[in-house]
C-alpha positions as CSV (number, residue, x, y, z in Angstrom):
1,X,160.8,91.7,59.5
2,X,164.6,91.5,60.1
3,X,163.5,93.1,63.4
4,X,161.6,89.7,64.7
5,X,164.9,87.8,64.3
6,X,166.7,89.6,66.7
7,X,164.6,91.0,68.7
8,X,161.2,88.3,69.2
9,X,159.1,91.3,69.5
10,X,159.0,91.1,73.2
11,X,156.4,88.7,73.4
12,X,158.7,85.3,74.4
13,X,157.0,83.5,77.9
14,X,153.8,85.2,77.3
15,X,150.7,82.8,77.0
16,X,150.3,81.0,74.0
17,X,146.9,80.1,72.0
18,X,148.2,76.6,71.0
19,X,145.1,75.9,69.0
20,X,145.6,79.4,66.8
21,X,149.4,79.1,66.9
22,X,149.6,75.1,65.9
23,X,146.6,76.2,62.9
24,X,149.2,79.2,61.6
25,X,152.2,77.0,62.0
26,X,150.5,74.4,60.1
27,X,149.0,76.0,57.1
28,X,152.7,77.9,56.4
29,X,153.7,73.6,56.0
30,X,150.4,73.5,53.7
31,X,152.5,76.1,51.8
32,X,155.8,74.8,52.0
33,X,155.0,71.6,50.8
34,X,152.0,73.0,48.4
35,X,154.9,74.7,46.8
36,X,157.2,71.4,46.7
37,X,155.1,69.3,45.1
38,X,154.1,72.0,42.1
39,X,157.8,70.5,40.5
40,X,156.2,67.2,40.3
41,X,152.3,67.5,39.9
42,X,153.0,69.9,36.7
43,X,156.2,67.7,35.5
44,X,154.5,66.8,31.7
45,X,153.6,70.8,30.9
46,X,157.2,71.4,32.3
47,X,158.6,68.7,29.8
48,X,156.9,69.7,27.0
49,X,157.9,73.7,27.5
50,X,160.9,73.5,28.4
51,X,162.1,70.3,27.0
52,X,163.8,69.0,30.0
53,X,164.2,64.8,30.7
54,X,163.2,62.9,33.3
55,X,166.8,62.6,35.0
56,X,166.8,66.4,35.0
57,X,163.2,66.5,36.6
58,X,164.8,64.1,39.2
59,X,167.5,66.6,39.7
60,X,165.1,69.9,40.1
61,X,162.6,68.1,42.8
62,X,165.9,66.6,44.0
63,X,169.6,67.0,44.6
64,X,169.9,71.0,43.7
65,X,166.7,71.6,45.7
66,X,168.0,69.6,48.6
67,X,171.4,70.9,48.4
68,X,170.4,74.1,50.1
69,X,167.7,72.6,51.8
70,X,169.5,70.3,53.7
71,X,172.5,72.4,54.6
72,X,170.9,75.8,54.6
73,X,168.6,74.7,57.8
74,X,171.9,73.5,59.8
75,X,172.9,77.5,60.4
76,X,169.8,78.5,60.4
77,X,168.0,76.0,63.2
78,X,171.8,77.0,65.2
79,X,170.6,80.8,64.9
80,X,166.9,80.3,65.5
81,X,167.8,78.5,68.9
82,X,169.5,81.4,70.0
83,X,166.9,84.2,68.7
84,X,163.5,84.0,67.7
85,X,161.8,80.8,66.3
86,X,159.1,82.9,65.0
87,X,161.0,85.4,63.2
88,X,163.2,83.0,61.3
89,X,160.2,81.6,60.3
90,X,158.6,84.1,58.8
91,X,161.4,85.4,57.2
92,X,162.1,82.0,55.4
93,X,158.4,81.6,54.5
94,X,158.6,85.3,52.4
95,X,162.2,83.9,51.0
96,X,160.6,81.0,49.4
97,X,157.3,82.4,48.5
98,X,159.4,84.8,46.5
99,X,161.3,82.7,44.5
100,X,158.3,80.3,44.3
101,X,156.8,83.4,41.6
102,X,160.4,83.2,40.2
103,X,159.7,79.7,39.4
104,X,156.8,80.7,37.1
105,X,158.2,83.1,35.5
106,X,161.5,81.2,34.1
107,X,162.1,81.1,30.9
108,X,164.4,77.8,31.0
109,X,165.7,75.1,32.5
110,X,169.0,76.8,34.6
111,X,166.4,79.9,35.5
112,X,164.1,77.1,36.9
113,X,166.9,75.5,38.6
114,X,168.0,78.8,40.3
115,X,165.0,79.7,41.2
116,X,164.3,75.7,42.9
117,X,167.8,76.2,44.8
118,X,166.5,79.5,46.5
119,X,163.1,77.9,47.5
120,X,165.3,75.6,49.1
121,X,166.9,78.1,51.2
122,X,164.1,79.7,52.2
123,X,162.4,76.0,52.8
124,X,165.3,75.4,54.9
125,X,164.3,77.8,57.5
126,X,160.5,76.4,57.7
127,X,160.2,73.3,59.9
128,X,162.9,73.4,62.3
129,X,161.6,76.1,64.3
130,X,158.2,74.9,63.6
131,X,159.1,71.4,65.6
132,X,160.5,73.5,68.5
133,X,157.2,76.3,68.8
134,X,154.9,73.3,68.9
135,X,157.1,71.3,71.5
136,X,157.8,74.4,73.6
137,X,153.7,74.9,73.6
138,X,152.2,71.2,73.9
139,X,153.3,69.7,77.0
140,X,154.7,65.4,76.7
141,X,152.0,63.3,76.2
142,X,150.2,65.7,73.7
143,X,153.1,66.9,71.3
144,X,153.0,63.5,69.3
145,X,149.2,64.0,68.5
146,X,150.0,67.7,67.7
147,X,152.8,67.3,65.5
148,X,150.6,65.0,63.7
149,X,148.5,67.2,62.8
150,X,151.1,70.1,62.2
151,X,152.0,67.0,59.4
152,X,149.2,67.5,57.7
153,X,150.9,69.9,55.9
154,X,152.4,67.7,53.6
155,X,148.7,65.7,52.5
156,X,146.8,69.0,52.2
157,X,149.9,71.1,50.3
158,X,150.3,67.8,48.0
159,X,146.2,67.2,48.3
160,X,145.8,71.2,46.9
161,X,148.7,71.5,44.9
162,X,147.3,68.1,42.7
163,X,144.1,70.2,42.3
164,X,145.1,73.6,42.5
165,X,148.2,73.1,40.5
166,X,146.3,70.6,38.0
167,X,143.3,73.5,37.4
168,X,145.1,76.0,36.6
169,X,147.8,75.0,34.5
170,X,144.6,73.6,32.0
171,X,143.5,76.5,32.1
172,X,146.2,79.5,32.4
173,X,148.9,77.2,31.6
174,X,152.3,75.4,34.4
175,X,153.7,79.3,35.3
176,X,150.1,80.5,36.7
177,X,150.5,77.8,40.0
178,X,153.7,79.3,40.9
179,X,152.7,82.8,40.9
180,X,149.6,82.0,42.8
181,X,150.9,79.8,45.3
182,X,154.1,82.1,46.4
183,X,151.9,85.7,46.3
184,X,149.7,84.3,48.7
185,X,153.3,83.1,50.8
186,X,154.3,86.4,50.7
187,X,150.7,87.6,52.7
188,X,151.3,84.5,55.0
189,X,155.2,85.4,56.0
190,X,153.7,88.7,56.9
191,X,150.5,87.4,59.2
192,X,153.0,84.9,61.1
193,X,155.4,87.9,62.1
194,X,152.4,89.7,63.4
195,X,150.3,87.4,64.9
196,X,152.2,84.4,66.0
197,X,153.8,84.7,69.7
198,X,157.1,83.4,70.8
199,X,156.6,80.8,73.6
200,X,159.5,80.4,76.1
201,X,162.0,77.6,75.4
202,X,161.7,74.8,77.6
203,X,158.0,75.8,79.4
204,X,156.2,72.9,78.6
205,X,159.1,70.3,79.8
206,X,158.8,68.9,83.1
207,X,162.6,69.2,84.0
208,X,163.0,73.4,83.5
209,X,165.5,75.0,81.8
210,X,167.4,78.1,82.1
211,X,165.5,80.3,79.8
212,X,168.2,82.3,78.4
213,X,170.2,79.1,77.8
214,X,172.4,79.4,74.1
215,X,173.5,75.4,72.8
216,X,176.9,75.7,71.6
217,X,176.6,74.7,67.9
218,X,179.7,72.0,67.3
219,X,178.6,70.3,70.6
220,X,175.3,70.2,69.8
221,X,176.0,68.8,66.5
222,X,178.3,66.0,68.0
223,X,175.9,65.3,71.1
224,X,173.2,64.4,67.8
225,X,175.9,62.7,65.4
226,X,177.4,60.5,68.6
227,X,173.5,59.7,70.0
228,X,173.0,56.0,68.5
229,X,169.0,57.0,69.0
230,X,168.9,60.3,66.8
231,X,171.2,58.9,64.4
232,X,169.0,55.7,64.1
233,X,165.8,57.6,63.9
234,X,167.1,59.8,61.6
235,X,168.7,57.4,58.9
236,X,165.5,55.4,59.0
237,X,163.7,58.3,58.5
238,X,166.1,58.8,55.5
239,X,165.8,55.4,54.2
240,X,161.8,56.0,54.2
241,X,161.5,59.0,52.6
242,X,164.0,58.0,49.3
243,X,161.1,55.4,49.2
244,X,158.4,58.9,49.5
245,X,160.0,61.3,47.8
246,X,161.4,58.8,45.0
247,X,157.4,58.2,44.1
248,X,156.1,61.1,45.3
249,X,158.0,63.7,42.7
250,X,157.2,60.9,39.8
251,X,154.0,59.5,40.2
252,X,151.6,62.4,38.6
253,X,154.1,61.5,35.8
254,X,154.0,58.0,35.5
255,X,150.3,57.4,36.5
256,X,149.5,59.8,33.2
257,X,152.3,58.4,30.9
258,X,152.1,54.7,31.9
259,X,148.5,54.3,33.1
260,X,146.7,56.9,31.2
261,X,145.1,59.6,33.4
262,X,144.6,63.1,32.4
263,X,145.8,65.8,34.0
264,X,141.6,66.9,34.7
265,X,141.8,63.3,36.3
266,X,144.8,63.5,38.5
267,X,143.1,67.3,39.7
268,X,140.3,64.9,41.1
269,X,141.1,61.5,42.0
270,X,144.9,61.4,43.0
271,X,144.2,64.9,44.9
272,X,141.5,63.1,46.9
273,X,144.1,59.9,47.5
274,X,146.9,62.4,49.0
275,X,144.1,63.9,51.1
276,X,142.4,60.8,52.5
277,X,146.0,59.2,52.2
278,X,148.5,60.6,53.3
279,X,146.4,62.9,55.5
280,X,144.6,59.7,57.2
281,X,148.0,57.9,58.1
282,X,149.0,61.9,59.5
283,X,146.4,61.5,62.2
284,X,146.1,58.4,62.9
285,X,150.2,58.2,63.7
286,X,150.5,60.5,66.0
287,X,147.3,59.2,68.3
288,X,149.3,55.7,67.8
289,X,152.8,56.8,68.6
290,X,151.3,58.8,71.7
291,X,149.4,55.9,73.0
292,X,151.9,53.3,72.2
293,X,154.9,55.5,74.0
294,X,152.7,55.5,77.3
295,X,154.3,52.6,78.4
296,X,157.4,52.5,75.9
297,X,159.4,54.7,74.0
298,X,159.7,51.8,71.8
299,X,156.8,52.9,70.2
300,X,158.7,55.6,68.1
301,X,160.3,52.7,66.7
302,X,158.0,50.0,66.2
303,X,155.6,52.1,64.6
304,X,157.2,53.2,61.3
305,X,158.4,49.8,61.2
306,X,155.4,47.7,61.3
307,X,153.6,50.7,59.2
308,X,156.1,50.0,56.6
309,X,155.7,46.5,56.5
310,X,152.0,46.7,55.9
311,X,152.8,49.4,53.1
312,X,155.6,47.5,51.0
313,X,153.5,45.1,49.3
314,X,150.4,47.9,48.5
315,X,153.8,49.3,46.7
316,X,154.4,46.8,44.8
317,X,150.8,46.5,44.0
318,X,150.0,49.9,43.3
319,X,153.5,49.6,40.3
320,X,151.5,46.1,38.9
321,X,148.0,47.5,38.5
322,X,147.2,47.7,34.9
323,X,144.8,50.1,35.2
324,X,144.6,53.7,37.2
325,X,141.7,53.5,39.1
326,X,142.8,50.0,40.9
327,X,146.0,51.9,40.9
328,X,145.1,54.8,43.4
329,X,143.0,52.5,45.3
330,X,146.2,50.5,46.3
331,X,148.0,53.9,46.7
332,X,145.6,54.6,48.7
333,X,146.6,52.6,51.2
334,X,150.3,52.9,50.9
335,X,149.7,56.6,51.5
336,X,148.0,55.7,55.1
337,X,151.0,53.8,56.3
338,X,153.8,55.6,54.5
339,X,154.0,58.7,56.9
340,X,154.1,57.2,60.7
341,X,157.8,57.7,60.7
342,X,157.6,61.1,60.3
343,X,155.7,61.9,63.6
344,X,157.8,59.6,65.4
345,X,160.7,60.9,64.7
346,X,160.2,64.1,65.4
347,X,159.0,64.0,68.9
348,X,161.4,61.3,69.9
349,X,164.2,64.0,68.6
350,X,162.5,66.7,70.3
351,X,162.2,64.7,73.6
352,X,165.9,63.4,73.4
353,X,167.7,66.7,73.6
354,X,167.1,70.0,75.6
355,X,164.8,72.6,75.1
356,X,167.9,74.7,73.4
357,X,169.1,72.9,70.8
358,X,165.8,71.3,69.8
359,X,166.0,73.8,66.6
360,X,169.2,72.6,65.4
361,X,168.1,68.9,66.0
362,X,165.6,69.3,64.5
363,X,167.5,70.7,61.3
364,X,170.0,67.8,62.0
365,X,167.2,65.2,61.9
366,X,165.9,67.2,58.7
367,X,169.9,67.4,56.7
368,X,170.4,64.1,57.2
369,X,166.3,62.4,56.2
370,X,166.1,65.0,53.8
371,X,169.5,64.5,52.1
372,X,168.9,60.7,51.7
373,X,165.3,60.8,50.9
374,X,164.7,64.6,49.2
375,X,168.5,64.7,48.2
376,X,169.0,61.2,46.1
377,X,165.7,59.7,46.2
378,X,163.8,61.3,43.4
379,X,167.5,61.9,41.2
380,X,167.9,58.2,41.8
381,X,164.7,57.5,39.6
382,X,164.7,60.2,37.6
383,X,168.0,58.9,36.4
384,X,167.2,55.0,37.1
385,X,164.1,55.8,34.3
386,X,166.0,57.5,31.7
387,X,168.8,54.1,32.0
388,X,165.7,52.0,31.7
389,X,164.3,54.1,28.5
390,X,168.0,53.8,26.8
391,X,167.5,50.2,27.1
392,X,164.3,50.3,25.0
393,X,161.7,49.8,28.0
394,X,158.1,50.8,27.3
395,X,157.7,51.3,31.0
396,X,160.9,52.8,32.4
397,X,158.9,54.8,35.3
398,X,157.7,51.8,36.5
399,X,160.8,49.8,36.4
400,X,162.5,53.2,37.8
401,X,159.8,52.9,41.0
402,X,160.4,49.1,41.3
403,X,163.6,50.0,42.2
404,X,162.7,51.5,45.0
405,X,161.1,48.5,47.1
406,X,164.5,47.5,48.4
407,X,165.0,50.8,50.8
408,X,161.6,49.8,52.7
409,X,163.6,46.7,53.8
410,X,166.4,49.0,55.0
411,X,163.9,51.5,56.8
412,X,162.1,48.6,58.3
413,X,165.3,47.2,60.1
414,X,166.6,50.7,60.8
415,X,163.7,51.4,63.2
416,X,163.6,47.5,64.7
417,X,167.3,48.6,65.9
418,X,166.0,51.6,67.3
419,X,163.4,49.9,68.9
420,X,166.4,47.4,70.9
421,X,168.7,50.4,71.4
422,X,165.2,52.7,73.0
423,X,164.1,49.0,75.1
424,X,168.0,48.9,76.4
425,X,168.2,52.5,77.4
426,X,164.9,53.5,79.2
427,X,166.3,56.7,80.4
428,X,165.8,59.8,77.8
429,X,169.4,61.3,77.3
């Protein structure tokens, strides 16, 4: 496998079946993101095994999981621009899937924390070169759409982890999802190498490139940091996500502890919310975004933002309900318009900078949305919960996730500014 790194296999510029190769590319993100969620979704078995808090729990689904994450996929989207895409890939899909079974089989909290830090490192090698083997095979005007449905991931890893993850652990106990879920990583790492072919950099783009072209990483990385419309995109991306990742590593938690679900409830009902959800608002983005970019680029930016408006007071809703059932119906819908920024984002990077150093933005895009949102998001309420439970609340969850309605208001006028800086420059950089 170390071969494909260096070497591609010999199979870069050679046609590409976009269909098979965006189906493999996404259902290694079902994985990724299957395995992610696993932290949250079995969180009460966790607590009651290994007698960890909720501020720790933040921490695990958090800050040491982002840590190598985030800064991990900064060397490695540098050296998958300059090998192969595919082979990076596959390698970092076997990485995580290992430790993932290491995660099941830890016997406390700092082996469980290990174990989370390497499935960050291998994670870190996931998506980046994901971004750039759909962009260098969908030609503009399609790769929005595709990279919507390549972020279906996320809805149908959460979707199957909830009732996967819930249906096992009643029966064989929290360990059994982990081992599961990263064996059948290990088979997938191995079917990507093999069957998934390197397309060449740049053959989709109208403007050609030189093939053989190698970005210079510390330019690269100051073209992204100095570009008002990456940097924009990206912290509004980051903004959003402490909002998604802040609820989504907590609410299996606090819909059983505050509202009073099972966990043979969440398996059915809050599975079928992330599916219809978060997979419905997946979709429908990217057909938006592409239809809405037609005649602005704009559209990356007014998107999220209008989606997030809608969204905010379903939030709030969805904490108020006193009851689960009108609870996931207003989740429901904050699931649907939670997720257009993440579609957006990523093609406007991808269409921003050259075909060469789309990797590395992409990991650039990923540090810096990651870090906020994945990084400080779900820490900030595992801690903001256990502050609220000092102080004698009966609901510190929900006080915890309350606290998160002001960072839609910050995402929301992060993307309206990148919607006047995209209207002032019409011409792509």
């Amino acid at each position: 496998m170390a071969a494909a790194i260096g070497v591609s296999r010999g199979q870069e510029g050679r046609p590409a079946r976009p269909g098979f190769v965006l189906t493999m590319l996404t259902f290694v993100y079902v994985l990724n993101f299957l395995d992610r969620q696993l932290i949250g979704i079995l969180a009460k078995p966790i607590q009651d095994s290994l007698g960890v808090s909720d501020g720790q729990l933040g921490l695990i689904g958090g800050l040491y999981f982002a840590m190598f994450y985030c800064f991990i996929a900064i060397p490695v989207g540098w050296f998958a621009d300059r090998t192969s895409r595919v082979g990076v890939l596959s390698l970092a899909c076997a990485i995580w899937s290992g430790a993932t079974v290491a995660c099941g089989l830890a016997a406390n909290y700092t082996q469980l924390v290990i174990a989370r830090m390497t499935v960050g490192f291998g994670e870190a090698g996931g998506v980046p070169p994901s971004y750039a083997i759909i962009t260098d095979t969908y030609p503009p005007g399609k790769r929005a759409a595709a990279l919507g449905i390549f972020n279906l991931g996320p809805a149908i890893g959460a979707a199957l982890g909830v009732a996967f993850g819930a249906a096992i652990a009643a029966r064989f106990g929290w360990r059994m999802p982990f081992i599961v879920v990263g064996a059948i990583g290990v088979v997938t790492a191995v079917l990507v190498w093999l069957t998934v072919r390197e397309p060449q950099r740049g053959a989709m783009d109208a403007v050609q490139s030189v093939p053989d072209d190698k970005a210079p990483f510390w330019p690269t990385v100051g073209s992204f940091l100095a570009n008002p419309v990456l940097m924009l995109a990206a912290l509004g991306s980051g903004a959003t996500q402490f909002v998604t990742y802040g609820l989504g590593n907590f609410a299996v938690l606090f819909l059983m502890r505050e509202k009073g679900m099972t966990l043979g409830d969440v398996g059915i009902w809050y599975a079928l919310v992330l599916a219809l959800g978060m997979g419905g608002g997946m979709v429908v983005s990217g057909r938006v975004i592409d239809r809405m970019t037609r005649t602005s680029r704009a559209g990356y930016a007014i998107a999220p933002a209008a989606s997030l408006a809608v969204a905010m007071p379903f939030y709030l809703g969805f904490l108020w309900a006193p009851s689960w059932p009108l609870a996931l119906v207003l989740l429901g819908v904050v699931m649907v318009f939670n997720y257009f920024y993440l579609s957006a984002s990523v093609a406007l990077v991808q269409e921003e900078v050259r075909p060469s150093q789309r990797v590395l933005s992409g990991a650039l895009l990923l540090l810096i949305m990651n870090f906020i949102g994945l990084g400080l998001g779900p820490t900030w309420v595992g801690f903001a919960s256990d502050w609220f439970k000092a102080q004698g609340s009966a609901t510190s969850l929900q006080s915890a996730l309350y606290t998160l309605t002001p960072f839609y208001l910050i995402a929301i006028g992060l993307f309206l500014w990148l919607a006047r800086v995209l209207r002032r420059d019409r011409v792509p950089a």
